[in-house]
Short mmCIF file of the C-alpha atoms (twelve columns), coordinates in Angstrom:
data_MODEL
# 
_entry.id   MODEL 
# 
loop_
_atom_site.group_PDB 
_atom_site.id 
_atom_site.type_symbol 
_atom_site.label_atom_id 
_atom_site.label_alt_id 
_atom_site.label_comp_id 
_atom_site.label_asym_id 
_atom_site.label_seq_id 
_atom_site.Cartn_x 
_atom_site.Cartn_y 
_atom_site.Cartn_z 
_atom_site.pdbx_PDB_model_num 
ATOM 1   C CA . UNK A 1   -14.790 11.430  32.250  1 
ATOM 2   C CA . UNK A 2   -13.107 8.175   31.759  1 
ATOM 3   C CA . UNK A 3   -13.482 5.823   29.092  1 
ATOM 4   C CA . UNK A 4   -13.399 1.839   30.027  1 
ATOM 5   C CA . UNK A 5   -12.711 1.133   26.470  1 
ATOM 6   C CA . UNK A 6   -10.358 -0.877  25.068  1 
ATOM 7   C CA . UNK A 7   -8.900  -1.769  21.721  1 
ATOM 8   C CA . UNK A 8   -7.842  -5.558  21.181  1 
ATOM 9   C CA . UNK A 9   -6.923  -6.713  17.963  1 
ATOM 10  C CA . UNK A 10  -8.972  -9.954  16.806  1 
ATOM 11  C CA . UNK A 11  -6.284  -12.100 16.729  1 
ATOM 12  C CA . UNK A 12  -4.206  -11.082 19.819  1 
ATOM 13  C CA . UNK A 13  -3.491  -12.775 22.795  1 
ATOM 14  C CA . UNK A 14  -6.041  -10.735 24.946  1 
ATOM 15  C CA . UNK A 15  -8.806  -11.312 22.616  1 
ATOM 16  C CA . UNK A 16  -8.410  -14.963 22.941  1 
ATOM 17  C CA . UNK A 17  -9.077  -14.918 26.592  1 
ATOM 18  C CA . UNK A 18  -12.799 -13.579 26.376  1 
ATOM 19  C CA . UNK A 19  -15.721 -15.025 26.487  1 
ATOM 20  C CA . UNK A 20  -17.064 -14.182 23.240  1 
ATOM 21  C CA . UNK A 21  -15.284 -13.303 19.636  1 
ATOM 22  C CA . UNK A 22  -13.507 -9.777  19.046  1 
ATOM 23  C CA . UNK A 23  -14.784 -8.758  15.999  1 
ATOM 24  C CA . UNK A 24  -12.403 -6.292  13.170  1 
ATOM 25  C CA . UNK A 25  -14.197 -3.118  12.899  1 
ATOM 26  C CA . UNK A 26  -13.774 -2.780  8.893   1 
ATOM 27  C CA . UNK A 27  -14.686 0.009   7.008   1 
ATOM 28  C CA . UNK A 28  -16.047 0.223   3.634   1 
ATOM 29  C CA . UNK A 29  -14.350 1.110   0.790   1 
ATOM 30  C CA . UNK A 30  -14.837 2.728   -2.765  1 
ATOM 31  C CA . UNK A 31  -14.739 -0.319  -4.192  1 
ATOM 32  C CA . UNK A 32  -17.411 -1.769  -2.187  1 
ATOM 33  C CA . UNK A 33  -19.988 1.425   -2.415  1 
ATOM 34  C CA . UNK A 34  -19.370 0.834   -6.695  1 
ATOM 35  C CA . UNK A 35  -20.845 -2.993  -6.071  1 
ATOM 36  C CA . UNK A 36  -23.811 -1.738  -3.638  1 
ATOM 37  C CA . UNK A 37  -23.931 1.049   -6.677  1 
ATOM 38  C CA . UNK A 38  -25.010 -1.813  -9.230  1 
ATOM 39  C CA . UNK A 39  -26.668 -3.827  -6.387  1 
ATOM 40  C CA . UNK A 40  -23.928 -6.460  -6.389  1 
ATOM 41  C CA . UNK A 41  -24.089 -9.194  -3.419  1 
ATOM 42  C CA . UNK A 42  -20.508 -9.141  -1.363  1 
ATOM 43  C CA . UNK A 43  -18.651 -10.045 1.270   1 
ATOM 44  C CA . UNK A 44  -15.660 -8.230  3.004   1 
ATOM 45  C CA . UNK A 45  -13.182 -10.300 4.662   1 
ATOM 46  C CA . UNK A 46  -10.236 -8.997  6.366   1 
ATOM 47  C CA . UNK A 47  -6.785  -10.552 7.556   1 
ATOM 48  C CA . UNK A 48  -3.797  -9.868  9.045   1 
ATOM 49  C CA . UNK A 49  -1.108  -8.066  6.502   1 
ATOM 50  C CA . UNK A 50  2.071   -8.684  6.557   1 
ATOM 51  C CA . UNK A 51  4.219   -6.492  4.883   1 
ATOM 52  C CA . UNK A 52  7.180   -8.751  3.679   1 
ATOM 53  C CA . UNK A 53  4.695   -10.687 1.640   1 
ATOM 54  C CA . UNK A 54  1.773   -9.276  0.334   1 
ATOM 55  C CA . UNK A 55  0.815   -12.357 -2.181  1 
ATOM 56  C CA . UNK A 56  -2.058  -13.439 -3.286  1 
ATOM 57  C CA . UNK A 57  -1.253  -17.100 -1.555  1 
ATOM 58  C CA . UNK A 58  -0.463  -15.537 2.222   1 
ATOM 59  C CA . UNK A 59  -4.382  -14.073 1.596   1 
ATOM 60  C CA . UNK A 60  -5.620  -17.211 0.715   1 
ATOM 61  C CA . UNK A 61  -4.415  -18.779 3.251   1 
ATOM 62  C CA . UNK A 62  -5.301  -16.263 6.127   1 
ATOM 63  C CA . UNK A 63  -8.516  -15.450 4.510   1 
ATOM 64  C CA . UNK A 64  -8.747  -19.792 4.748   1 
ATOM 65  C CA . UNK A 65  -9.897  -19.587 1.139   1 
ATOM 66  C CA . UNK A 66  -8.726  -21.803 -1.598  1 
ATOM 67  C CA . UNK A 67  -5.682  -19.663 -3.510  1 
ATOM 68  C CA . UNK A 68  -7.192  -20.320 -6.775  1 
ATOM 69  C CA . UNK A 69  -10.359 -18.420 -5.758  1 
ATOM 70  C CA . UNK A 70  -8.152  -15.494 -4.338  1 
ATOM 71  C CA . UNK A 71  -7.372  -13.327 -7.465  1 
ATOM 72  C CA . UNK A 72  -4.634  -10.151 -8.083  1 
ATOM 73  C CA . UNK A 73  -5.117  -7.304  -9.934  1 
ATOM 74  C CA . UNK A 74  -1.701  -5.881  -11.856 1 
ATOM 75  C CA . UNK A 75  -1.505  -3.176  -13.828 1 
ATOM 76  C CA . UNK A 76  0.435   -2.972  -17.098 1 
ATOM 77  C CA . UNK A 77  1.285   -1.118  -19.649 1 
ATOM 78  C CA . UNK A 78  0.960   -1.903  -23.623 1 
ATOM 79  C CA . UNK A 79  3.140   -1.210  -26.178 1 
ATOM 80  C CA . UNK A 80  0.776   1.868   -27.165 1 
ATOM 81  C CA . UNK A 81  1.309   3.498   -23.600 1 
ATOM 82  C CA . UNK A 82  -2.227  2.304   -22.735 1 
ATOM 83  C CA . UNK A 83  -2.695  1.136   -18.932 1 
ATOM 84  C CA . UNK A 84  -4.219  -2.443  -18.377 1 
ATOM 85  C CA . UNK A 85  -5.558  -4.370  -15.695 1 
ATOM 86  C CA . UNK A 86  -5.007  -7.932  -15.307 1 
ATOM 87  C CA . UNK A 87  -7.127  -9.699  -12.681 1 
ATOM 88  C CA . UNK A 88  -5.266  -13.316 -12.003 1 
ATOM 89  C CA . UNK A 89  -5.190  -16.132 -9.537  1 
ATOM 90  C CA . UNK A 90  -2.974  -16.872 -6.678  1 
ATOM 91  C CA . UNK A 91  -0.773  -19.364 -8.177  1 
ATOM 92  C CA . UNK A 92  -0.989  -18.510 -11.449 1 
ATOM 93  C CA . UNK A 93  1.047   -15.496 -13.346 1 
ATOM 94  C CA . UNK A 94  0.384   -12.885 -15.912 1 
ATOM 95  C CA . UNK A 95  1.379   -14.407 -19.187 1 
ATOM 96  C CA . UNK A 96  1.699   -10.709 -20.962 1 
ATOM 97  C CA . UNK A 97  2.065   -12.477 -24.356 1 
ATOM 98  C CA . UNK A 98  -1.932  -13.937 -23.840 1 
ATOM 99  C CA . UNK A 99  -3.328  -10.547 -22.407 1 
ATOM 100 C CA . UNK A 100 -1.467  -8.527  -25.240 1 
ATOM 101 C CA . UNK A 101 -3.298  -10.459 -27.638 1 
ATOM 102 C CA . UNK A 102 -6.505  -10.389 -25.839 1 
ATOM 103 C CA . UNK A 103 -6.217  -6.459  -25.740 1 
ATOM 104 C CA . UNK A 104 -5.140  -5.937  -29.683 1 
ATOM 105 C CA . UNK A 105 -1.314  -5.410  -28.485 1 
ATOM 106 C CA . UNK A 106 1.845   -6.567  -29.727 1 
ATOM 107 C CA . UNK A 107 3.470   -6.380  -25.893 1 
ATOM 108 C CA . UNK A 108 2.887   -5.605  -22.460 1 
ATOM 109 C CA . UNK A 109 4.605   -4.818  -18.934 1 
ATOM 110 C CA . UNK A 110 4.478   -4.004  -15.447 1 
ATOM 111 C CA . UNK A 111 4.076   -0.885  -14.663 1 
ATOM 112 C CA . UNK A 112 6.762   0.674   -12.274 1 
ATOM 113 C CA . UNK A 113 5.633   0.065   -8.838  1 
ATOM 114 C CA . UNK A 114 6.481   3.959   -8.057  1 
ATOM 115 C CA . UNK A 115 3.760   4.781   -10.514 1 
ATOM 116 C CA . UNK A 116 1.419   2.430   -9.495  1 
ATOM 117 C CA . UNK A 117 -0.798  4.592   -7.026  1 
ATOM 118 C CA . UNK A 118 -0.414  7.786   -9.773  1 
ATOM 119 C CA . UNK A 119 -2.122  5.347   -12.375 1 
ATOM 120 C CA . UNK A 120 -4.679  3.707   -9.802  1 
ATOM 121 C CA . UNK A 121 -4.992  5.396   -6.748  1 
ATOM 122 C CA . UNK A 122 -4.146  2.142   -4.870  1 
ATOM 123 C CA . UNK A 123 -0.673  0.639   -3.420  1 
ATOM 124 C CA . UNK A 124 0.721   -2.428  -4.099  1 
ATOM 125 C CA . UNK A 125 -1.218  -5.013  -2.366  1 
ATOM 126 C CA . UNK A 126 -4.618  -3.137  -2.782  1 
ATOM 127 C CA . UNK A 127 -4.927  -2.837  -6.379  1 
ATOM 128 C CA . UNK A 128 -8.582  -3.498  -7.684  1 
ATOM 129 C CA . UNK A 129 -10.337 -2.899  -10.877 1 
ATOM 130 C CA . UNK A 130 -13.364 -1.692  -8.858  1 
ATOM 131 C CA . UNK A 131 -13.363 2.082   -8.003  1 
ATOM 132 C CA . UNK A 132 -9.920  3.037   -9.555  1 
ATOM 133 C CA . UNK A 133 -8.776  6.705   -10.716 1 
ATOM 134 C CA . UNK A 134 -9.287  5.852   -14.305 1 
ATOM 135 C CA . UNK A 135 -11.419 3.327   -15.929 1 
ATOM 136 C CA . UNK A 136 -8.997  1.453   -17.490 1 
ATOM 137 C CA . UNK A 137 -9.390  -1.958  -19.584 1 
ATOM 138 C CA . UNK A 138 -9.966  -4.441  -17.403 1 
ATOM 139 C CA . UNK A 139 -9.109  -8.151  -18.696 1 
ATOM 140 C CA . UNK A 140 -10.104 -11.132 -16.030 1 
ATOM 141 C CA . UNK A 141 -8.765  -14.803 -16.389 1 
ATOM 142 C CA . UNK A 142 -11.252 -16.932 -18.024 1 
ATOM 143 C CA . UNK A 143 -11.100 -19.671 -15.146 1 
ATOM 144 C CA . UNK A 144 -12.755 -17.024 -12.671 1 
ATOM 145 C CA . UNK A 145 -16.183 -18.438 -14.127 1 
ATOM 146 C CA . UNK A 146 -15.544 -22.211 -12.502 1 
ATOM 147 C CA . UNK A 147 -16.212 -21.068 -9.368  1 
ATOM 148 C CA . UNK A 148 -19.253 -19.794 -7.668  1 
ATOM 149 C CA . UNK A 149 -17.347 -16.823 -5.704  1 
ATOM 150 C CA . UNK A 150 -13.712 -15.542 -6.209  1 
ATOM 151 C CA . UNK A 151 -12.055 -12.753 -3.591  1 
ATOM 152 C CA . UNK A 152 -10.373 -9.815  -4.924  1 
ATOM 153 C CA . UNK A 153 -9.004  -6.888  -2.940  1 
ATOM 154 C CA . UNK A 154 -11.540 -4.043  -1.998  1 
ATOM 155 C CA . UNK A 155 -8.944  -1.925  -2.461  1 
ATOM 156 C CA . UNK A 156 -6.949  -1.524  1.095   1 
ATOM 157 C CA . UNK A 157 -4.493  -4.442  1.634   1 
ATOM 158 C CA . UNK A 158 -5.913  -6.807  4.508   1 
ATOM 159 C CA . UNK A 159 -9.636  -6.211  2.741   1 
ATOM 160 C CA . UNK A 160 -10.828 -8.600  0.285   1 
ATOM 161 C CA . UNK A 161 -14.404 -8.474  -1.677  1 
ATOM 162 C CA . UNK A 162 -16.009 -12.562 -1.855  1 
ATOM 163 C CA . UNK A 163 -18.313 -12.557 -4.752  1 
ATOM 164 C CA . UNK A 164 -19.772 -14.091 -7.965  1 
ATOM 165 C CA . UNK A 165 -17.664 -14.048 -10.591 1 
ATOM 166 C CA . UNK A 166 -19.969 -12.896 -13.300 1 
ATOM 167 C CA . UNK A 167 -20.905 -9.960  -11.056 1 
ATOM 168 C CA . UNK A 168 -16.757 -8.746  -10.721 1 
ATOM 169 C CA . UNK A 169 -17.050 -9.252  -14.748 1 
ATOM 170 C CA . UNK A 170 -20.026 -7.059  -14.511 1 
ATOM 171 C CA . UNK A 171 -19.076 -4.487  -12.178 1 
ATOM 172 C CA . UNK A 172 -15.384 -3.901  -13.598 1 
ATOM 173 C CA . UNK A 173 -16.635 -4.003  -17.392 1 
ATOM 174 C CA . UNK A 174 -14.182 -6.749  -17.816 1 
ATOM 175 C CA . UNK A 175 -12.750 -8.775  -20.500 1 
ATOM 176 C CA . UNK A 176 -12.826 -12.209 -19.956 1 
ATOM 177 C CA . UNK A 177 -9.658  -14.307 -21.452 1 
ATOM 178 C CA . UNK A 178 -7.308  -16.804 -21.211 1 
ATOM 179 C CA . UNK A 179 -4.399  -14.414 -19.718 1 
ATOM 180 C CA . UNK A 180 -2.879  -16.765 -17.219 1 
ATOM 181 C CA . UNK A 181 0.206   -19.273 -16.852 1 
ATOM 182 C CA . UNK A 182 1.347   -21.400 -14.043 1 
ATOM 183 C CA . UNK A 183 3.790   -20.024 -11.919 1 
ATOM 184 C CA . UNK A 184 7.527   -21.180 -12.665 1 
ATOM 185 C CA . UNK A 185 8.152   -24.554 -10.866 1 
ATOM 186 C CA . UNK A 186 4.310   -25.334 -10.867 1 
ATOM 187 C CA . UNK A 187 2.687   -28.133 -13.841 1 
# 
């Protein structure tokens, strides 16, 4: 038997043509099953990746979101050896001075990318605070509560979580503090 099936991508060419919208089949993820687990309200959006720039911007601007409401998560490490997770806006950077003193440390860094998915089980891209290997101290730029919904990754690059704010604080236990800076070039 033959199947009359066929695969379009949303946003190709062939989609376009039809009659009616091609919709992503997306699948949930581990960090989406923790929010149901607390009975968190969410959204999953997806967009296109593209691998030579993963930012935070290039997802706000597929998702059509504004950047500051599209949020990273990086993982660091402390001067102690203790793993962190710093949850920041598109547009704005990690000022590791501000989360070391928010966490009780005298310094901070990036992790090395090649242990990123050891520490999280996530790649770079996909990182969230939400359903990772350990449950690490989570520390979320104060300016997430000005807005009524932020997007963070659901952990799969091209999947983002849109919800509350005070719910992500909820759901990833996290700190919330001033932890940001603007980017280099930016006022």
């Amino acid at each position: 038997m033959t199947s009359n099936r066929v695969s379009l991508k949303p946003d190709s060419a062939e989609a376009a043509l039809l009659p009616f919208p091609v919709m992503a089949v997306v699948k949930k993820t581990n960090a989406a099953r923790a929010l149901e687990a607390l009975g968190i309200r969410y959204e999953l959006r997806s967009y296109e990746v593209d691998e030579a720039d993963l930012s935070a911007e290039t997802a706000a601007r597929k998702l059509g979101l504004p950047s500051e409401q599209v949020w990273k998560t990086l993982c660091v490490r402390a001067d102690d050896r203790a793993v962190l997770l710093a949850v920041v806006p598109a547009g704005f950077e990690l000022d590791p001075k501000k989360l070391a003193r928010a966490a009780g440390k005298r310094s901070v860094a990036p992790v090395p990318l090649k242990e990123l998915t050891e520490l999280t089980g996530y790649i770079r891209g996909g990182v969230t605070a939400l359903a990772c290997k350990k449950p690490y101290p989570v520390f979320l730029d104060e300016t997430a509560l000005l807005f009524e919904r932020i997007s963070v990754s659901a952990g799969q690059r091209g999947l983002q979580l849109v919800l509350g704010p005070h719910d992500y604080a909820r759901a990833a236990s996290a700190i919330v503090a001033d932890i940001t800076r603007p980017k280099d070039g930016q006022a």
